[in-house]
C-alpha positions in Angstrom: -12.2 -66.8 -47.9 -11.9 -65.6 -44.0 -10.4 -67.7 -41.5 -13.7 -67.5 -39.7 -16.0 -68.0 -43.0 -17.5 -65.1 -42.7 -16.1 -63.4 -46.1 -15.5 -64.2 -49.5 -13.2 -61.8 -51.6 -12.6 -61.5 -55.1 -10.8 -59.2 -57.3 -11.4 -58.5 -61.1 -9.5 -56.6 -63.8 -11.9 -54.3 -63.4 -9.7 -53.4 -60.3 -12.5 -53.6 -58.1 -12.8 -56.0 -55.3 -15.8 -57.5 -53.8 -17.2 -58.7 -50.7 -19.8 -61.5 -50.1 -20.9 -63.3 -46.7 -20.4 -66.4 -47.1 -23.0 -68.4 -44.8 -26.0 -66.2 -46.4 -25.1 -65.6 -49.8 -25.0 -62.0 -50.2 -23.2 -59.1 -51.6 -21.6 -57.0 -48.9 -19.5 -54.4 -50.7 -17.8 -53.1 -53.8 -14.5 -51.2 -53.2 -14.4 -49.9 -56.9 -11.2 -48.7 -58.7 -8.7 -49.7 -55.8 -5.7 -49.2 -57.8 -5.9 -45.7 -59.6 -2.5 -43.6 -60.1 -1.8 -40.8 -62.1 0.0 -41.0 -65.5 1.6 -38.1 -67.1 1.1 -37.6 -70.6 4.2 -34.6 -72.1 4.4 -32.6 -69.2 1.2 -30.7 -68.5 -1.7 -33.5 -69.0 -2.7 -35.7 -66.0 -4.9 -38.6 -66.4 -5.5 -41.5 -64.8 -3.8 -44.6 -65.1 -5.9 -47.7 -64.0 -3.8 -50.6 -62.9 -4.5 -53.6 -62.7 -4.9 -55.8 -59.2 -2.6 -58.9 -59.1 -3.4 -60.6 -55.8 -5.6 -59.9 -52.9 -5.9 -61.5 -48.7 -7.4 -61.0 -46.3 -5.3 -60.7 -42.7 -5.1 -63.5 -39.9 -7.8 -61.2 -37.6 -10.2 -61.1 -40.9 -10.9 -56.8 -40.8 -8.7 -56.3 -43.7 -7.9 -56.7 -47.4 -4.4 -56.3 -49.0 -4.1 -56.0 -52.3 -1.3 -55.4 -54.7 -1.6 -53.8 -58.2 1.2 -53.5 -61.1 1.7 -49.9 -59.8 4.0 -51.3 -57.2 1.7 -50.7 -54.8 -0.4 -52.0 -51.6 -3.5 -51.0 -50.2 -5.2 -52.5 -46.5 -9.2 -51.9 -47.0 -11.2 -51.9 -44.0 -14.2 -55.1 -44.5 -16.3 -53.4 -41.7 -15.5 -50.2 -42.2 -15.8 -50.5 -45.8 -13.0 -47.9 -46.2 -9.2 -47.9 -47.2 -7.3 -47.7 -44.4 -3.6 -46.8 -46.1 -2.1 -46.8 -49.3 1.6 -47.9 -49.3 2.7 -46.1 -52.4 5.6 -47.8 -55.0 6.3 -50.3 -51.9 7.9 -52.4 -54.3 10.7 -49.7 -56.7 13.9 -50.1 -56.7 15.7 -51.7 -53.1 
């Protein structure tokens, strides 16, 4: 939920997250497949590898959603916008 009330967030293993207002009880927008790397399979084949998302929040100024993924990665979606805003790649390996 949003400081102000406005939004409530939830995220699915689906990795999808959706947005709802709260006051009127509607559906506001499904960022779909947040968390999608690439996995090598031998050395040629790329597929997809769909992770999964482990925790989600929503900043202090309510505009964005973090949300972190097994991949070791973090990603600040835009509410408003309804757009990703940056992807910090592997944020998490190693030191």
């Amino acid at each position: 939920m949003s400081s102000n009330s406005r939004y409530l967030i939830s995220s699915s293993w689906d990795r999808s997250i959706k947005v709802f207002t709260f006051h009127n009880k509607q559906f506001y927008h499904h960022f779909t497949d947040v968390h999608v790397g690439i996995k090598r399979h031998r050395k040629f084949l790329l597929t997809p590898k769909l992770e999964v998302i482990r925790a989600i929040a929503i900043t202090p100024d309510n505009k964005y959603i973090v949300s972190v993924s097994d991949d070791k990665a973090i990603k600040l979606l835009d509410i408003e916008n309804k757009t990703e805003v940056h992807h910090f790649s592997h944020a998490h390996k190693g030191n």
